[in-house]
C-alpha positions as CSV (number, residue, x, y, z in Angstrom):
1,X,6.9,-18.5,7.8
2,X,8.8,-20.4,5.0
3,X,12.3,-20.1,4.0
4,X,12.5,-17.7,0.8
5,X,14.6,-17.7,-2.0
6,X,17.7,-16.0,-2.1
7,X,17.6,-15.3,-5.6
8,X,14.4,-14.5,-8.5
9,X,13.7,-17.9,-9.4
10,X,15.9,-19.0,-12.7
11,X,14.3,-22.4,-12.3
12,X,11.2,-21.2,-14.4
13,X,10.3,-22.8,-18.2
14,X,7.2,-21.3,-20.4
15,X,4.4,-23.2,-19.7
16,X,2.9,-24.7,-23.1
17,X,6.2,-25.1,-24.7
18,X,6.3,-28.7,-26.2
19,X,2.8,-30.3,-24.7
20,X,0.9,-29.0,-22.9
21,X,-0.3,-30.1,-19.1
22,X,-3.3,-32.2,-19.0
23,X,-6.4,-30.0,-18.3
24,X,-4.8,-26.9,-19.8
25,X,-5.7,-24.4,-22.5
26,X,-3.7,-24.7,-25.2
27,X,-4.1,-21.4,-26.8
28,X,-3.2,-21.9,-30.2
29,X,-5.8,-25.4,-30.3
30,X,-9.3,-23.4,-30.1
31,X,-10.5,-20.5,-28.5
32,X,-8.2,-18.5,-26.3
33,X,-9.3,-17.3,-23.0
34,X,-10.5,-14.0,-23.8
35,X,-12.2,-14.9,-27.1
36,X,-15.1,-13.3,-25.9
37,X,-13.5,-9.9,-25.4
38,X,-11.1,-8.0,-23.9
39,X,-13.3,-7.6,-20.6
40,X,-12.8,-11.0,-20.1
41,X,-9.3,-10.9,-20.3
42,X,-8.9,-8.6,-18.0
43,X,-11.1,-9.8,-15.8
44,X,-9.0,-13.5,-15.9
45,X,-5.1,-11.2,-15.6
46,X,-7.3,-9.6,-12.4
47,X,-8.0,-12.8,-11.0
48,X,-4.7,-14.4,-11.5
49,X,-2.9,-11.0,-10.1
50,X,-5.3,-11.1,-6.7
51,X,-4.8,-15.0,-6.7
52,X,-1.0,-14.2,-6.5
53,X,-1.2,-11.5,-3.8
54,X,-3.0,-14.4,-1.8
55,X,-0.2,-17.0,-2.2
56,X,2.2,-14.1,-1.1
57,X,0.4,-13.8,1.8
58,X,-0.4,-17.1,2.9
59,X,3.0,-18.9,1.3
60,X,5.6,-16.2,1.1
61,X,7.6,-15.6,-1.5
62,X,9.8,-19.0,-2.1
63,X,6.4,-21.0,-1.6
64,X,4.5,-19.1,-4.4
65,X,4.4,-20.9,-7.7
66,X,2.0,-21.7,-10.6
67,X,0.5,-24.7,-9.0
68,X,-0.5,-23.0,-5.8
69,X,-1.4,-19.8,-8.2
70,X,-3.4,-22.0,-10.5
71,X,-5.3,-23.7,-7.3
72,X,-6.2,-20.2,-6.0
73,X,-7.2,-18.9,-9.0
74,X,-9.2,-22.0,-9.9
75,X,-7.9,-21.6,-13.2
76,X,-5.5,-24.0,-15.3
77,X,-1.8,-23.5,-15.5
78,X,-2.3,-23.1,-19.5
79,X,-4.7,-20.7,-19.2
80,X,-2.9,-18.6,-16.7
81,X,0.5,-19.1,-19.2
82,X,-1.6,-17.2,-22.3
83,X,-1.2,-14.2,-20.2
84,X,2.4,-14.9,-18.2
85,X,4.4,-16.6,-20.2
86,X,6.8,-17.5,-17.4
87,X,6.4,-17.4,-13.6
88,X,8.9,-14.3,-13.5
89,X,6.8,-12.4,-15.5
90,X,3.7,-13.1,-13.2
91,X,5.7,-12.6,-9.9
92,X,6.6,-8.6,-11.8
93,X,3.5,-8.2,-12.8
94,X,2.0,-9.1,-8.8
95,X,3.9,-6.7,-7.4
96,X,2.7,-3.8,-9.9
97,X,-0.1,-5.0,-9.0
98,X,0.1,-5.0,-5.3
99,X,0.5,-1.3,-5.4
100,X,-2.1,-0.7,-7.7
101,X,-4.6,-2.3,-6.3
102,X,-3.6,-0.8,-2.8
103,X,-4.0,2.8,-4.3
104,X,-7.4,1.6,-5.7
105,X,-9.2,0.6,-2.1
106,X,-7.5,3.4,-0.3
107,X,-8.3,6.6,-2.7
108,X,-11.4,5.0,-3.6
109,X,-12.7,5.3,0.1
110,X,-11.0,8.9,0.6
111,X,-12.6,10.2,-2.0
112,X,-16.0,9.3,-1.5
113,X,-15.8,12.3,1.5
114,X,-16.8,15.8,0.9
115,X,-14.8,17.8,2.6
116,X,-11.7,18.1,3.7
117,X,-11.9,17.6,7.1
118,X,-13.7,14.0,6.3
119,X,-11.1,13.1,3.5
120,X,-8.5,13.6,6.3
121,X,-10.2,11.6,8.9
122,X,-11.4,9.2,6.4
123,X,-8.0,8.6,5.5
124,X,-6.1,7.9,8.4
125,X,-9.1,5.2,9.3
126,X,-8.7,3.4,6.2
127,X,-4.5,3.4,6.1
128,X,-4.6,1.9,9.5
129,X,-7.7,-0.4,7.9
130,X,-5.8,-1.5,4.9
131,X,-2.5,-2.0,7.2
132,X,-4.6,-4.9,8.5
133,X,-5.7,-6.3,5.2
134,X,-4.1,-9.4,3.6
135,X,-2.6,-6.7,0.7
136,X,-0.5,-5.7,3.3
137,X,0.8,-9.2,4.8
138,X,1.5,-9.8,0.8
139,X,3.7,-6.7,1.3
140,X,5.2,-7.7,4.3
141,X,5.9,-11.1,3.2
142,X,7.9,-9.4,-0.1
143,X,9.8,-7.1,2.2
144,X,11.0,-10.1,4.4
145,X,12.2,-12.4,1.5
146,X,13.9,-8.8,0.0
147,X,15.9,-8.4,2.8
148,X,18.0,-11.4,1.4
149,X,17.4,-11.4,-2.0
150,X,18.9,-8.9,-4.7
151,X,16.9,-9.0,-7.2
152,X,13.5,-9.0,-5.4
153,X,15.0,-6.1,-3.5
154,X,15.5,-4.5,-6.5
155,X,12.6,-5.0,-8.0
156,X,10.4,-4.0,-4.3
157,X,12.4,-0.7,-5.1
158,X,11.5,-0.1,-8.3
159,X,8.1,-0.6,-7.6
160,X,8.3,1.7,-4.1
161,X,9.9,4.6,-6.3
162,X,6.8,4.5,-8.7
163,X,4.7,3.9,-6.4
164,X,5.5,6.9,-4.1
165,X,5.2,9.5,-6.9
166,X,2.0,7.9,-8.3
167,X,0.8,8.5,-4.5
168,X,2.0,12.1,-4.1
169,X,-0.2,13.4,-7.3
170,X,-3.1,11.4,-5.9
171,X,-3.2,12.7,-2.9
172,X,-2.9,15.9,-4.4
173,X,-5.7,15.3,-6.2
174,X,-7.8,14.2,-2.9
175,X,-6.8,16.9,-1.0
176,X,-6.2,19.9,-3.7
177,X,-5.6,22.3,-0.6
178,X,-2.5,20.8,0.1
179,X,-1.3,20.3,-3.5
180,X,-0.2,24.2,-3.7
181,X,2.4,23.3,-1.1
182,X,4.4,21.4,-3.6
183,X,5.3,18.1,-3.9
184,X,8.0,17.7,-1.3
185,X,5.6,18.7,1.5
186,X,3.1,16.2,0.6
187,X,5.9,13.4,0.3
188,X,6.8,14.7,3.8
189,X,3.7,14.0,5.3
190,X,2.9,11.0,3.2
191,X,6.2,9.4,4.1
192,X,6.2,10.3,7.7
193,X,2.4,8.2,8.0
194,X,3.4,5.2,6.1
195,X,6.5,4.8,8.6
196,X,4.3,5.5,11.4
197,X,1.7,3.3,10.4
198,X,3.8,0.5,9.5
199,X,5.5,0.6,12.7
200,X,2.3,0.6,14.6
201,X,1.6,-2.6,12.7
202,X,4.5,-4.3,13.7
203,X,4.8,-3.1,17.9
204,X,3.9,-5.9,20.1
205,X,2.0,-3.8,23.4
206,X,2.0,-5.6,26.9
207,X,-2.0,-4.9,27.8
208,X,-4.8,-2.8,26.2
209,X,-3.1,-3.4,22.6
210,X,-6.5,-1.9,21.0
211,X,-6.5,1.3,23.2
212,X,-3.0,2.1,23.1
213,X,-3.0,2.1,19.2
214,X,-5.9,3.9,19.3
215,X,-3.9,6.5,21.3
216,X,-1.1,6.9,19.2
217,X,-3.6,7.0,15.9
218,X,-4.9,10.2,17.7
219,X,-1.7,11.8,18.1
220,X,-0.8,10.9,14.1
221,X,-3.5,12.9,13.2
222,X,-2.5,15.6,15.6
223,X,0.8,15.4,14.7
224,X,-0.1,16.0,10.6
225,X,-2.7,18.8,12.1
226,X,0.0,20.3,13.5
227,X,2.6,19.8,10.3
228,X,0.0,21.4,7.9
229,X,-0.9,24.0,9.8
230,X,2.2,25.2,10.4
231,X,2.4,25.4,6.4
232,X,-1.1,27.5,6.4
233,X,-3.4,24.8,5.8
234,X,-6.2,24.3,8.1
235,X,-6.9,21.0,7.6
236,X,-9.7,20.0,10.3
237,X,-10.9,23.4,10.2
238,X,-14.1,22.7,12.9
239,X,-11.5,22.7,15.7
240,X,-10.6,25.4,17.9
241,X,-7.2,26.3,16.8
242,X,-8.4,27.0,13.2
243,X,-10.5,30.2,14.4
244,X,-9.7,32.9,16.6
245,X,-12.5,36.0,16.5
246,X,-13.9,34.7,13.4
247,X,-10.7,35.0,11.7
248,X,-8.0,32.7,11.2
249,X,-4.0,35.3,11.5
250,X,-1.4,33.7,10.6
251,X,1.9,34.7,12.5
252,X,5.6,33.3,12.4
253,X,5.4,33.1,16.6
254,X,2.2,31.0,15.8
255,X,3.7,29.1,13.3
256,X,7.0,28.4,15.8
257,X,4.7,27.3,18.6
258,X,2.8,24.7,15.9
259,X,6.3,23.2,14.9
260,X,7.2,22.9,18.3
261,X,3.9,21.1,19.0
262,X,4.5,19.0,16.0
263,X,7.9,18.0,17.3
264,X,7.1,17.0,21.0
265,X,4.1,15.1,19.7
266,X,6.5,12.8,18.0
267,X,8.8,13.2,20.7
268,X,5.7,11.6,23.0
269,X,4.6,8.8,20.1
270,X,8.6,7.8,20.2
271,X,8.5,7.5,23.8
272,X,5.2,5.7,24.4
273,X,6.5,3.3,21.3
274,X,9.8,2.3,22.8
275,X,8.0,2.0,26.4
276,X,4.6,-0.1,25.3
């Protein structure tokens, strides 16, 4: 992994200003990149904002610049200027778009479930998916370099604080049964799997890596089974603890006993974590 900056680059000049670089669009000599409509230029911001992500991922943070960005992309350094004027303003704009995009693939799968049972299963699968995807080792990569950088670290907060509330009202709106409970519950529960998940991500097991994490998957959904229920929200409603007599009484004893459940499970996943 490279070194990374300790500081948001100051180094950067507007590209275009003066002459412009040989091969480059200059837009005020001809047409401009999205002449040909705004679909176009969005489709070209798009590209150069997943080309970015890329060079996070592959470079890190101190090694992405416009010439790697504009080798990625396949696009010239003019052309990706006539959207970001400076390399700042494209490294901001990646990291909205980081979260965006992440947002995009995960609710976009969860949704595509019909019930709620599915949505829930559906989305643990695809978090753990996604933790595996190069958006993620972008993330990663920004995290790392933010540890000794101000500014970055700043700006990675910025983007967590929007990015968690934009989360909480979508999965609100994905699972509307658990939206009644308020946002601080669903924070809670969204908070509790991203730390879970990313710590899964980042455990080194001795033997039977695949199987253990497996395991512990298992007992996350178990563990957020537990959590809802003991709000009153049957989430996987097929299993055995959601019926009783063909009725479903809720009771505080019941309600004690789920909490406890809920705590020795992540009592067990600390244990089997620190052990593995």
């Amino acid at each position: 992994m490279k070194a990374r900056d300790k500081t948001v680059r100051q180094d950067v000049r507007p590209f275009g200003q003066g002459s412009t670089e040989r091969g480059a669009i200059d837009p005020g000599a001809g047409e401009t990149p999205d002449a040909a409509g705004g679909d176009k230029g969005e489709k070209a911001q798009r590209a150069i904002l997943d080309a970015t992500l890329a060079c996070f991922a592959e470079y890190g943070w101190s090694g992405t610049n416009m010439s790697v960005i504009a080798r990625r992309s396949r696009m010239t350094r003019g052309r990706i200027q006539y959207y970001y004027p400076t390399l700042d303003d494209l490294l901001r704009a990646a990291i909205d778009h980081l979260a965006i995009e992440w947002r995009r693939q995960y609710f976009g799968l969860v949704t595509e479930a019909s019930s709620a049972s599915a949505r829930f299963e559906t989305g643990v699968e695809v978090l753990w998916r996604l933790m595996q995807d190069p958006l993620h080792v972008a993330k990663q990569e920004l995290e790392a370099s933010a540890r000794t950088n101000p500014q970055l670290r700043a700006l990675m907060q910025q983007a967590a604080t929007g990015d968690e509330e934009t989360s909480v009202q979508a999965v609100k709106q994905a699972f509307p049964e658990l939206a009644e409970k308020g946002d601080a519950a669903v924070r809670l529960a969204r908070n509790f799997t991203m730390v879970f998940m990313e710590g899964l991500t980042l455990y080194r097991f001795t033997g039977d890596a695949d199987a253990r994490r497996s395991e512990l998957i298992e007992m996350l959904k178990a563990i957020l089974v537990s959590y809802w229920a003991s709000l009153g929200v049957e989430i996987l409603k097929e299993t055995p603890r959601a019926k009783r007599g063909g009725a479903q009484v809720a009771t505080p004893r019941r309600d004690d006993q789920r909490r406890e459940r809920a705590l020795a499970l992540i009592q067990e996943a600390a244990t089997l974590l620190s052990t593995g």
